[in-house]
C-alpha positions in Angstrom: 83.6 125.0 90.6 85.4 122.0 91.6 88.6 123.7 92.4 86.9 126.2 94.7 85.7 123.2 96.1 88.8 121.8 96.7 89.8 125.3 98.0 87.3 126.0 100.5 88.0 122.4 102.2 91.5 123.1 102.5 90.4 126.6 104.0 87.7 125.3 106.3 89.3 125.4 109.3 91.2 128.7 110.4 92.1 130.4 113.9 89.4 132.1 115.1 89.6 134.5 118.0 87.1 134.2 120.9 85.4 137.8 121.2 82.1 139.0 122.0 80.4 140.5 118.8 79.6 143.4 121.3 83.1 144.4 121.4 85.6 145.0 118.8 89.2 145.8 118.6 89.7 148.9 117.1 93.4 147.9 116.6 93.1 144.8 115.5 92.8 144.7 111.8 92.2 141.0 111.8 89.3 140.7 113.8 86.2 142.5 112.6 82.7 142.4 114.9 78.7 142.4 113.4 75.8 142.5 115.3 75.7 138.5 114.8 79.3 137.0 115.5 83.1 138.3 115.4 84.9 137.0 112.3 88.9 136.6 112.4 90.4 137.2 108.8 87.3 137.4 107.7 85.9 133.8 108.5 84.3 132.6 111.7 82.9 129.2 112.4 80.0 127.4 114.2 79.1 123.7 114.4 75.3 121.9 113.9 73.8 120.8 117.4 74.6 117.2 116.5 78.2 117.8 115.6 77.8 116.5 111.9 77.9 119.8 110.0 80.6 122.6 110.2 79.3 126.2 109.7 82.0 128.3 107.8 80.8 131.8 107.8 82.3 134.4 105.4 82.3 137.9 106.9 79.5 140.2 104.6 81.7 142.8 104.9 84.8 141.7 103.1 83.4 142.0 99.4 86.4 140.0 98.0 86.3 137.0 100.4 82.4 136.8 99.7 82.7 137.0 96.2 85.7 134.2 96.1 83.4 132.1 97.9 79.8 133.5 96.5 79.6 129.6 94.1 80.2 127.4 97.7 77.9 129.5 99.8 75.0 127.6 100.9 72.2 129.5 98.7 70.8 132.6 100.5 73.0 132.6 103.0 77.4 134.0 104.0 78.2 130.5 105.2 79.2 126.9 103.5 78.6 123.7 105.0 80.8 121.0 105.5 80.1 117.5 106.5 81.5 115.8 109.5 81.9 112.0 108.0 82.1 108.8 109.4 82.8 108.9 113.3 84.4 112.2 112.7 82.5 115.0 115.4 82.5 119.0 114.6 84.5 120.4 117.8 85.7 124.1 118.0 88.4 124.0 120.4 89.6 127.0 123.1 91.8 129.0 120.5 88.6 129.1 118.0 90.5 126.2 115.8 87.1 124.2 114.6 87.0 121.1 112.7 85.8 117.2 112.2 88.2 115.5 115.1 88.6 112.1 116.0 89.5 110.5 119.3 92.9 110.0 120.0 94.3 106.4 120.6 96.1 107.6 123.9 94.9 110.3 126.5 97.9 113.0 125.7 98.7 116.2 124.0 100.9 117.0 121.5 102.2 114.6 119.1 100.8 111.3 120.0 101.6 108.3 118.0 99.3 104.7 119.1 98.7 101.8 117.6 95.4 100.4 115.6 94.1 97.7 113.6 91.9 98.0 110.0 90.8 94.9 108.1 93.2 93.0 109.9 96.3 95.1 109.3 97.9 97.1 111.8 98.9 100.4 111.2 100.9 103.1 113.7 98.7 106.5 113.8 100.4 109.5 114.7 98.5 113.1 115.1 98.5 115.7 117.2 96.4 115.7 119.8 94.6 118.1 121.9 92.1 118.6 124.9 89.0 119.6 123.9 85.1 119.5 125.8 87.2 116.8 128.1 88.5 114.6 125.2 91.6 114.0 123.6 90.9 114.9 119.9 92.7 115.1 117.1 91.7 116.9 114.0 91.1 114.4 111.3 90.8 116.2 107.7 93.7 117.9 106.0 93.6 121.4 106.1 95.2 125.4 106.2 95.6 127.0 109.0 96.6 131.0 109.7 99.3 132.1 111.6 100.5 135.8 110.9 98.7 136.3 108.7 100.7 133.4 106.7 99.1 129.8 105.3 101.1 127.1 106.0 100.0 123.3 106.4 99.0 122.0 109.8 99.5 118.8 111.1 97.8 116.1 110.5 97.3 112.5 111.0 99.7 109.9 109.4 98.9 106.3 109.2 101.9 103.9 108.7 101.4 100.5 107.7 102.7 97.7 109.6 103.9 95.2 106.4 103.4 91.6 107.1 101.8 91.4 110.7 104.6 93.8 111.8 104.0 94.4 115.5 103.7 97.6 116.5 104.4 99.7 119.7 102.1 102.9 120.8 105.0 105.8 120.9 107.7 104.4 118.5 105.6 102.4 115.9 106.1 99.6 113.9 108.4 97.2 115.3 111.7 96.6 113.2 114.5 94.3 114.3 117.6 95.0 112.2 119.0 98.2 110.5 118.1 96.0 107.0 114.2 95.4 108.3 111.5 97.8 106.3 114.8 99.3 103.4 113.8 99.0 100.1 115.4 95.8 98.4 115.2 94.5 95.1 113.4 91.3 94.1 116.6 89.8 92.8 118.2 89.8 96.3 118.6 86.5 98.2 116.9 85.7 101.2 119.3 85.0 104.5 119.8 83.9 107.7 121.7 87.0 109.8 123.4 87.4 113.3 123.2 91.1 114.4 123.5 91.4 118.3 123.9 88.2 119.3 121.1 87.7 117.9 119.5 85.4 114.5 117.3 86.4 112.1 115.5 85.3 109.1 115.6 88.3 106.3 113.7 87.9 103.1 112.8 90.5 100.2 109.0 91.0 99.6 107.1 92.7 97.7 105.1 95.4 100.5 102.5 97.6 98.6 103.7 99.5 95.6 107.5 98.0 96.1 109.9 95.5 97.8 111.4 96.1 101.3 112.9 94.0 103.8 111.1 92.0 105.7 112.8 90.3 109.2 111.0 88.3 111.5 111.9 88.4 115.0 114.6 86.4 116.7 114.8 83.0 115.7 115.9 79.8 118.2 117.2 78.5 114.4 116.9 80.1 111.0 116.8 77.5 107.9 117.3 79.1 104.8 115.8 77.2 101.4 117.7 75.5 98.9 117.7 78.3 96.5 118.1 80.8 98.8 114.6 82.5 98.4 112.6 81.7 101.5 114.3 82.0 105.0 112.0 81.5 108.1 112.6 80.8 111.6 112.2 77.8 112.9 110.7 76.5 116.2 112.0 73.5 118.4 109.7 70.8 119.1 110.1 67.6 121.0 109.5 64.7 119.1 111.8 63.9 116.2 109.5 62.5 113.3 106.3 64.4 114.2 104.1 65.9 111.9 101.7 69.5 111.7 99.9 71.6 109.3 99.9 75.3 109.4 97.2 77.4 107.5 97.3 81.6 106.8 97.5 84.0 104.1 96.1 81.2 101.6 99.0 79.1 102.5 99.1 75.4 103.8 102.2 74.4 105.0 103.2 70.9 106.1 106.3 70.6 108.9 108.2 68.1 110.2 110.0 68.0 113.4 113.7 67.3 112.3 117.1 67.6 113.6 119.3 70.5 112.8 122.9 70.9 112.4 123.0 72.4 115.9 122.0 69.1 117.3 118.4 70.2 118.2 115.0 69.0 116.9 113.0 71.7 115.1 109.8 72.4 113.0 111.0 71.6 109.0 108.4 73.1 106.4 108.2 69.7 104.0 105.4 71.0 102.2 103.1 74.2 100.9 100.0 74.2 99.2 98.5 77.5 97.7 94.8 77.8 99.3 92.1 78.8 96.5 89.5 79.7 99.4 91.6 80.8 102.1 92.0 78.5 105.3 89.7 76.7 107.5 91.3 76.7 110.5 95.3 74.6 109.8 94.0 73.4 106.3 93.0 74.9 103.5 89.4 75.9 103.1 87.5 73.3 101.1 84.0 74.6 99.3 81.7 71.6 98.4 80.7 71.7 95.2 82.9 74.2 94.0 85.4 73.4 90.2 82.9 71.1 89.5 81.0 71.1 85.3 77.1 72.8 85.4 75.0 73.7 83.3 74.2 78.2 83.4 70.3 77.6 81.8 69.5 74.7 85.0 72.2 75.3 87.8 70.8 76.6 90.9 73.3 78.8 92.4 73.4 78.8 96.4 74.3 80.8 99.4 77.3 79.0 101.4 76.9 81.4 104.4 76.6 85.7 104.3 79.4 86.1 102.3 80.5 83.1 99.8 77.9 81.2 97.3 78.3 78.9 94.7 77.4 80.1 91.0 77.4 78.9 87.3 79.8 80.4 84.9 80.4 79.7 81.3 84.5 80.2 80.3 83.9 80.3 76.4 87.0 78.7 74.4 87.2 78.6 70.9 85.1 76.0 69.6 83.9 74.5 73.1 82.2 76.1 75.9 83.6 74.9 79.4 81.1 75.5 82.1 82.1 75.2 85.5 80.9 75.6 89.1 82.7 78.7 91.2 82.6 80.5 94.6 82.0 83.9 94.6 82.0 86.5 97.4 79.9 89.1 98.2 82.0 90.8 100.7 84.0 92.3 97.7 80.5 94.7 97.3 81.4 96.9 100.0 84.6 98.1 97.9 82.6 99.2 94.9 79.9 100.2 96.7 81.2 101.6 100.3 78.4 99.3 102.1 78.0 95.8 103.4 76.3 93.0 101.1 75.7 89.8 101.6 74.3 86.7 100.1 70.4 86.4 99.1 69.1 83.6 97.1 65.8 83.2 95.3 63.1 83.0 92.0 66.4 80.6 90.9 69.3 83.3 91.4 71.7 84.1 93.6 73.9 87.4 94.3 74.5 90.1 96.9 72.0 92.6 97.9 72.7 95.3 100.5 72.5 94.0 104.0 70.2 96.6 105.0 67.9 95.1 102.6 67.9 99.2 101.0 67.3 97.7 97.4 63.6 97.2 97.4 61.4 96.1 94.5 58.3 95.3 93.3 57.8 93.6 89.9 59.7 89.7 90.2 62.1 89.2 87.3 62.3 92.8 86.4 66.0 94.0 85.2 67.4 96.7 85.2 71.1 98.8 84.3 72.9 101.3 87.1 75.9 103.2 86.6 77.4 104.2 89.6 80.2 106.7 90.9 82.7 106.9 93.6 82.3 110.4 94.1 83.8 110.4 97.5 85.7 107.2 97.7 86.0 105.7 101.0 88.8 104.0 102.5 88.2 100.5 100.4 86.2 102.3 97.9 87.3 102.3 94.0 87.2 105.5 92.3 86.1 104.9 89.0 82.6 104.0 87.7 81.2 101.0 86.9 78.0 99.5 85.6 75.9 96.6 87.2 73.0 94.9 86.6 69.9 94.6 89.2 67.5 91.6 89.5 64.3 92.1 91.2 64.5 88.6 92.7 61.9 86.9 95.3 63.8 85.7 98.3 62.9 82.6 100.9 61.3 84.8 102.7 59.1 85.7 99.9 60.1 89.7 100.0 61.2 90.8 96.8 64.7 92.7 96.6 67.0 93.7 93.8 70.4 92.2 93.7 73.3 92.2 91.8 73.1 88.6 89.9 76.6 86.4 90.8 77.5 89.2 92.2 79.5 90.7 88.9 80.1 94.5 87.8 79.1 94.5 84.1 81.6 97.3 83.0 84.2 100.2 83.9 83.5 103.3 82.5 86.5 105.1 81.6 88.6 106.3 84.3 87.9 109.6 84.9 88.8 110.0 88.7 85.9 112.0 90.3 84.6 113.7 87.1 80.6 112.4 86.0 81.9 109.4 84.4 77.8 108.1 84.2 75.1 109.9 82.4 72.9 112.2 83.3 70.1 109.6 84.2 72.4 107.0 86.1 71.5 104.3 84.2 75.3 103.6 81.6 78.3 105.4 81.3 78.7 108.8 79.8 
């Protein structure tokens, strides 16, 4: 079942011809015309009023194709339904091409490339675009298209990742500087100060998603390069020889002096970095009262910091002593298990995450209970495998009672078994 699944997505979206189901080309052995619609190689297409579902309508007359696709079809009827996700819309376009598209980032046709930012990163999006119902569109979900008769892939949209707050450029992409910047390296090359063009920059190996590549920052007014030749990093000039600033990002503190170089000019010297367990708070590293310091689990009342962070009681067992100390947590972390915001809620003595839209309703205080739940259709920061948690029907502030998921902490993974029913029949452990 689930490879006709898979089969009929990758087939949803085929040419169809525009014709009148009046008329029918006698001649024309790929088109074939009912009393109802005209259906090119066998397969015609229609979307919901809303533009959320896509119609995919086998032709009743083609025993073979309705027989392939007889376990998909919606029940009763020669069509399957498909799902227009997320701010995709169901558009069928002048040369009967339908689909979920997306807007494009730039009002063109063709092959459009434009720049966009997720979570903070930016990525370079390239698709093709087209003009359809007045808006550039691009068609957003993988899939076979027909042309002479032949299946071959179609384009689709590619997403590039922009390492390291990369700029990026709509048309040409991620912005690279030297012929080394973005090439795979290996973590046992140095890092170095380089003149290419007339030009210095500061080149150092890092480790960017499942390898390392080079990474070069733009052109520096002076590149230092570190004492054992792992860091390089530009340097800017300042005025006042002696002068002191902290930098905060990426959990990183970093202390500089304004010094004199060799080229006779003053510049910002890193003189310190501190690693930052909670991120940064603006230059300095983010400080959470109350946090590292000894509690007690059976009397410790956990707290809310704001929507996302809270303080909680957890006991680090060590052989022959029990350590128990006080630690942020963050709820924020949910939304990749469970593809939907949490936040913070508080109450009865406990504190964890709930869904923000307050969708976890209860009604008997204190009463526990056991979930399995599965990724079947992982979203962009989802996590495919399942997991188990544990639910607390806890009495807020407000005095509304609510499940949530106590110190916000999955209990188990079930084994890893992609998409397949990794939880029982009944949702409540793994299989």
């Amino acid at each position: 079942m689930r490879r006709l699944l898979l089969l009929s997505s990758l087939l949803s979206f085929v040419l169809l011809s525009a014709c009148d189901p009046s008329e029918s080309n006698p001649g024309d052995d790929m088109t074939h015309c009912d009393d109802t619609r005209c259906y090119t190689l066998s397969m015609a297409f229609e979307c919901s009023e809303d533009g959320r579902q896509l119609y995919q309508y086998i032709d009743p007359s083609n025993t073979f194709e309705m027989e392939f696709y007889k376990p998909v079809l919606v029940a009763g009827t020669n069509y399957i339904m498909h799902d227009c996700y997320d701010d995709t819309k169901c558009m069928i376009n002048d040369k009967g091409f339908g689909g979920c598209f997306k807007p494009c980032g730039q009002q063109k046709t063709g092959t459009v490339g434009w720049c966009n930012q997720r979570n903070g990163d930016q990525f370079y999006t390239e698709a093709k675009c087209e003009l359809i119902d007045g808006q550039y569109v691009y068609n957003a979900v993988p899939h076979y298209s027909i042309s002479s008769a032949i299946y071959s892939t179609d384009d689709i949209a590619h997403d590039y990742y922009c390492p390291d707050g990369r700029a990026c450029k709509d048309d040409t992409g991620c912005v690279y500087y030297t012929a080394f910047d973005g090439q795979s390296c290996s973590r046992f090359d140095k890092a170095s100060c380089i003149e290419e063009g007339g030009k210095t920059y500061a080149q150092v190996c890092k480790g960017v998603g499942a390898g390392e590549h080079y990474f070069v920052a733009s052109p520096c007014d002076f590149c230092k390069l570190s004492s054992d030749m792992t860091d390089a990093y530009c340097m800017e000039k300042c005025d006042s020889e002696g002068a002191t600033k902290l930098t905060c990002e990426n959990y990183s503190q970093r202390e500089w002096k304004c010094s004199t170089q060799s080229d006779g000019q003053t510049y910002w010297e890193a003189t310190q970095a501190e690693d930052c367990k909670y991120g940064c708070d603006g230059d300095q590293c983010k400080v959470i009262p109350g946090a590292d310091e000894d509690c007690t689990p059976s009397t410790y009342q956990g707290k809310c910091m704001d929507d996302d962070l809270f303080l909680y009681c957890e006991a680090a067992l060590l052989p022959m002593i029990s350590i128990n100390k006080t630690r942020v947590g963050s709820c924020e972390e949910m939304k990749r298990y469970f593809g939907k915001d949490f936040i913070c809620m508080s109450g009865s003595g406990r504190v964890g995450c709930g869904a923000k839209d307050y969708s976890f309703p209860c009604n008997v205080e204190g009463q526990t209970v056991k979930r399995c739940y599965q990724n079947k259709e992982p979203g962009e920061d989802q996590i495919s495998a399942a997991f188990t948690y544990e639910l607390v029907c806890t009495k807020l502030t407000d005095g509304s009672l609510q499940y949530i998921v106590p110190d916000g902490q999955i209990s188990s993974y079930c084994e890893d078994l992609g998409h397949a029913n990794a939880c029982n029949s009944g949702g409540s452990d793994c299989e």
